[in-house]
C-alpha positions in Angstrom: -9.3 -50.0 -6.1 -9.0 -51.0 -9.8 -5.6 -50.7 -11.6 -4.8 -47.7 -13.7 -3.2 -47.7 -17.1 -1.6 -44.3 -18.0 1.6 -44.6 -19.0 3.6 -47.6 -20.5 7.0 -47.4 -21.4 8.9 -49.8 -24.0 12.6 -50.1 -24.1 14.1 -50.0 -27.5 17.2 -51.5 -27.8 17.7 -50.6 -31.2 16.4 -48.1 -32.9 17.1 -48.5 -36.5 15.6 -51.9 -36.4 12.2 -51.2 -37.9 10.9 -54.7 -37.1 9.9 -53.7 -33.4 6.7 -56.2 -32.7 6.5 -55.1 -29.3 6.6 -51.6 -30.0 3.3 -52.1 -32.2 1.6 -54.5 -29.1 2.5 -51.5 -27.4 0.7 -49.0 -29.4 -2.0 -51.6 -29.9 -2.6 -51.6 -26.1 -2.0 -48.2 -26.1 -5.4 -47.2 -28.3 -7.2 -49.8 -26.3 -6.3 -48.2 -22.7 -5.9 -44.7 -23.9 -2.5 -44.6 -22.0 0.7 -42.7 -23.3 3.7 -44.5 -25.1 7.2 -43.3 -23.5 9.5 -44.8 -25.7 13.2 -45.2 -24.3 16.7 -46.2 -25.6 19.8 -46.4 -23.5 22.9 -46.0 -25.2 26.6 -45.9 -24.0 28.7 -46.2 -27.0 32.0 -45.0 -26.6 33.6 -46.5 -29.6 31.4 -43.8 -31.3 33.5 -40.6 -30.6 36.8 -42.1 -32.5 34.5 -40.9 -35.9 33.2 -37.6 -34.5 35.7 -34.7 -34.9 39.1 -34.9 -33.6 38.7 -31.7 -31.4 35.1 -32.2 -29.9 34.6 -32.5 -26.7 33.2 -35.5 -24.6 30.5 -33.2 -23.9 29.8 -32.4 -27.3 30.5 -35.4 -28.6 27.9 -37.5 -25.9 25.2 -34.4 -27.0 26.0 -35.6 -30.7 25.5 -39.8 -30.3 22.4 -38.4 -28.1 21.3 -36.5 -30.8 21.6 -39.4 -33.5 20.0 -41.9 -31.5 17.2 -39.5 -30.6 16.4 -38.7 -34.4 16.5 -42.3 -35.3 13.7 -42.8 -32.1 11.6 -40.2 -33.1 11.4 -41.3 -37.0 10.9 -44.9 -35.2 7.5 -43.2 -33.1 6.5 -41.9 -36.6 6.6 -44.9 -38.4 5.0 -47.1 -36.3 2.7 -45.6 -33.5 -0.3 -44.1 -34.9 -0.8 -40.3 -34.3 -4.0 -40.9 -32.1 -1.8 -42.0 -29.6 0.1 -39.9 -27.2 4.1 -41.1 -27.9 7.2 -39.5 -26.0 10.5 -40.0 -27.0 13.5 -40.6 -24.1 16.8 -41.2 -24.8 19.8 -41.2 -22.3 23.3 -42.6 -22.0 23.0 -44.7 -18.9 23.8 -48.6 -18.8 23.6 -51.5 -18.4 20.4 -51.7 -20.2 18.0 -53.7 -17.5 19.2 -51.1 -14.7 18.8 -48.5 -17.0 15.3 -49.4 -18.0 14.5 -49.2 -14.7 15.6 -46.0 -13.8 13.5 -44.7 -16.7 10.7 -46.4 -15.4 10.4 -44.8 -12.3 11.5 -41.4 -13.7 8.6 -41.7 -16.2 6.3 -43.1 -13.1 5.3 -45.5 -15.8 2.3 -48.5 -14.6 4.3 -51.0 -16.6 7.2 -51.9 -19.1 7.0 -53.5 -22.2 10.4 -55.5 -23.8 11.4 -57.7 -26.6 12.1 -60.9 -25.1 15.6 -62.4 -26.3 15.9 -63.5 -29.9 16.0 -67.2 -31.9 19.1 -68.0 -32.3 20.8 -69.9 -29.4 23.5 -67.2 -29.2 20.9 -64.8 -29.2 18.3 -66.4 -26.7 21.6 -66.6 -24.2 23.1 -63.3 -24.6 19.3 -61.3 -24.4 17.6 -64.3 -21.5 20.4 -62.8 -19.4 19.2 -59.2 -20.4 15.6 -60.2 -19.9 16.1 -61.6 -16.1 18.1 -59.2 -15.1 15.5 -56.6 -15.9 12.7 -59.5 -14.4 14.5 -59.0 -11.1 14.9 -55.7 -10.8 12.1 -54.0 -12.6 10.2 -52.3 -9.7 6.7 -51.7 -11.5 4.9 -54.7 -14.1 6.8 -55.7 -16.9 5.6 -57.1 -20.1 7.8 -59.1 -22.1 7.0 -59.7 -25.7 8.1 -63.0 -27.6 5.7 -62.9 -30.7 5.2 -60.8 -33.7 1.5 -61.4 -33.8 -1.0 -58.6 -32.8 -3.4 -59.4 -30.0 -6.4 -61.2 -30.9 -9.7 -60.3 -29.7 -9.5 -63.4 -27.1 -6.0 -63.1 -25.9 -4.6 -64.8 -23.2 -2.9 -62.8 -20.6 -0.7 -64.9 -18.5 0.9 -63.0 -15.3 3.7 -64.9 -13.6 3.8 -63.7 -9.9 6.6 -64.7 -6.7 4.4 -65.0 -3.4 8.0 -65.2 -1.7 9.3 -61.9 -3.3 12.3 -63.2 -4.4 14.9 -61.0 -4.8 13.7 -58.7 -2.4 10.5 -57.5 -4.5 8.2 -55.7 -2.8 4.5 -57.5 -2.0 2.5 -54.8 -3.5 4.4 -55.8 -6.6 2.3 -59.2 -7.2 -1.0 -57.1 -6.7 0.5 -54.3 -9.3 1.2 -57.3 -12.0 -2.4 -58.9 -11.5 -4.0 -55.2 -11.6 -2.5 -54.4 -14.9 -2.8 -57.7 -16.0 -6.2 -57.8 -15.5 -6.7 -54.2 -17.1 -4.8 -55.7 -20.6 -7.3 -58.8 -20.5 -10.2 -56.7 -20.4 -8.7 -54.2 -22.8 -8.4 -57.2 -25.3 -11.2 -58.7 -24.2 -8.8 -61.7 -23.6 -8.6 -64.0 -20.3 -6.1 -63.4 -17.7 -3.9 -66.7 -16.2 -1.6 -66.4 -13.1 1.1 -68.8 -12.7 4.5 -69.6 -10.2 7.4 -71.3 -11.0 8.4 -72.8 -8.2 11.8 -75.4 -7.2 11.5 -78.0 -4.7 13.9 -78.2 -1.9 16.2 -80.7 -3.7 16.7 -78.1 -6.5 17.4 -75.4 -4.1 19.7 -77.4 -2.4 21.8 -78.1 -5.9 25.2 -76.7 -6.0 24.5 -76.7 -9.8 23.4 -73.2 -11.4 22.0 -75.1 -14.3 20.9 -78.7 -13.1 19.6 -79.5 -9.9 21.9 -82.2 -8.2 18.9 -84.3 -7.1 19.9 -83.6 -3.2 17.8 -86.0 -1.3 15.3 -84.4 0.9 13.0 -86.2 3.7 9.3 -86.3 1.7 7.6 -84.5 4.8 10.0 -81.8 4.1 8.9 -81.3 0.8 5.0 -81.9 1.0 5.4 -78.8 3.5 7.1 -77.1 1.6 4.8 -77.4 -1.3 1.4 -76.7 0.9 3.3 -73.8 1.9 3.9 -72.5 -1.5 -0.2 -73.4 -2.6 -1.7 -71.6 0.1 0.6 -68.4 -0.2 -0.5 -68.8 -4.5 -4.0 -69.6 -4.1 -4.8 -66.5 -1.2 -2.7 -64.2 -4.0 -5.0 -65.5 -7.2 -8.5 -65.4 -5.0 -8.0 -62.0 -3.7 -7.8 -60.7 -7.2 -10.6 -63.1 -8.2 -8.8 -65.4 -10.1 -11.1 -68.8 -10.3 -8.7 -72.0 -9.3 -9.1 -73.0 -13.0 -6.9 -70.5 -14.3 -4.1 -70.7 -11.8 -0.8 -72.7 -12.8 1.9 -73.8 -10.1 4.6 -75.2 -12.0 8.0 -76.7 -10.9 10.8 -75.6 -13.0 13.3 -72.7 -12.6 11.2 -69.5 -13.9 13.0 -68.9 -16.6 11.9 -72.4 -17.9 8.7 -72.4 -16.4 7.0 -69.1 -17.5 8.5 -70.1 -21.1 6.4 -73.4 -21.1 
């Protein structure tokens, strides 16, 4: 059964930013698929009630910052998603952001999620690549992250980064759902559609270090298994979706490296 696009929904961690480039891939993929846009914000700002009236009420003053950030996302929707496509506003005071995201997600049943990857500055791309994992690891359905300002071209290249393992206790079906909608975005754009694994060797795993392996030796057998193990698992994932051998890339980094490559 081919993949269905009905619903996507982006996460807006700002509001009053009008530069939103994934917000307008969105609506771009959007008119192409015919799906609804469910645009979300999470907020969870207490340092705003110290400016709202002295006698209000948490209630009241939650329904108020709710209100704000609600008037800011719906003048957002107007000035960037066209009106031929169907847009929904959400906005709820949950956090952290990433597990908030993904209780919207499956509130909102949405087919996939589309994010702002983290920004260019080196305090920036720390701060947000934490953000942007964290929402990589727990987001339950596909989840498009968005690192360029440029519109889709008529070719585009759709890469989808899959875990044969399921890492982090992801479900199987999970790889199958991120090829699906993968490949309903390539022929959407009339693009191609890549799959690629990031994958450690032993040695790595084995590192005590969180941000270098330690280079532990491991017996070469060991790792030529290991390695066969993790081809055959990718390469019976990429056939059964009909992905030719060409456009499949095993790469041996830490993902958050690797899929930035």
């Amino acid at each position: 059964m081919s993949a269905e696009l009905k619903n996507i929904l982006v996460a807006i961690a700002d509001p009053q930013e009008q530069k939103q480039p994934h917000l307008q891939k969105a609506a771009q993929l959007a008119r192409r698929t015919g799906a609804r846009l469910v645009l979300f914000h999470a907020t969870f700002d207490p340092s705003a009630f110290q400016f709202g009236v002295a006698s209000e009420s948490f209630p009241k003053a939650m329904a108020r910052v709710l209100k704000e950030r609600r008037d800011w996302m719906q003048g957002l929707a107007r000035s960037v998603v066209p009106r031929s496509v169907r847009t929904s506003v959400r906005v709820e005071w949950d956090y952290p952001p990433p597990e908030a995201i993904v209780r919207e997600a499956l509130r909102s049943r949405a087919e996939l999620v589309i994010a702002q990857a983290g920004g260019h500055s080196l305090a920036a791309r720390l701060l947000l690549l934490n953000n942007d994992w964290q929402l990589v690891e727990k987001c339950p359905v596909p989840l498009l992250l968005v690192k360029s300002a440029r519109l889709y071209s008529a070719r585009a290249r759709i890469l989808a980064a899959v875990d044969p393992f399921h890492v982090h206790d992801k479900p199987a079906r999970l790889d199958r759902r991120i090829l699906g909608q993968a490949q309903v975005l390539a022929r959407a754009l009339r693009g191609t559609l890549d799959v690629m694994h990031a994958y450690l060797p032993l040695g790595a795993q084995a590192s005590v270090s969180a941000v270098e392996p330690a280079g532990m030796a491991i017996p070469a057998e060991l790792e030529e298994r290991h390695l066969k193990s993790i081809q055959r698992k990718f390469s019976r994932l990429a056939a059964a979706s009909g992905i030719a051998s060409s456009r499949r890339h095993l790469v041996s980094d830490y993902p958050a490296q690797g899929i930035g490559r």
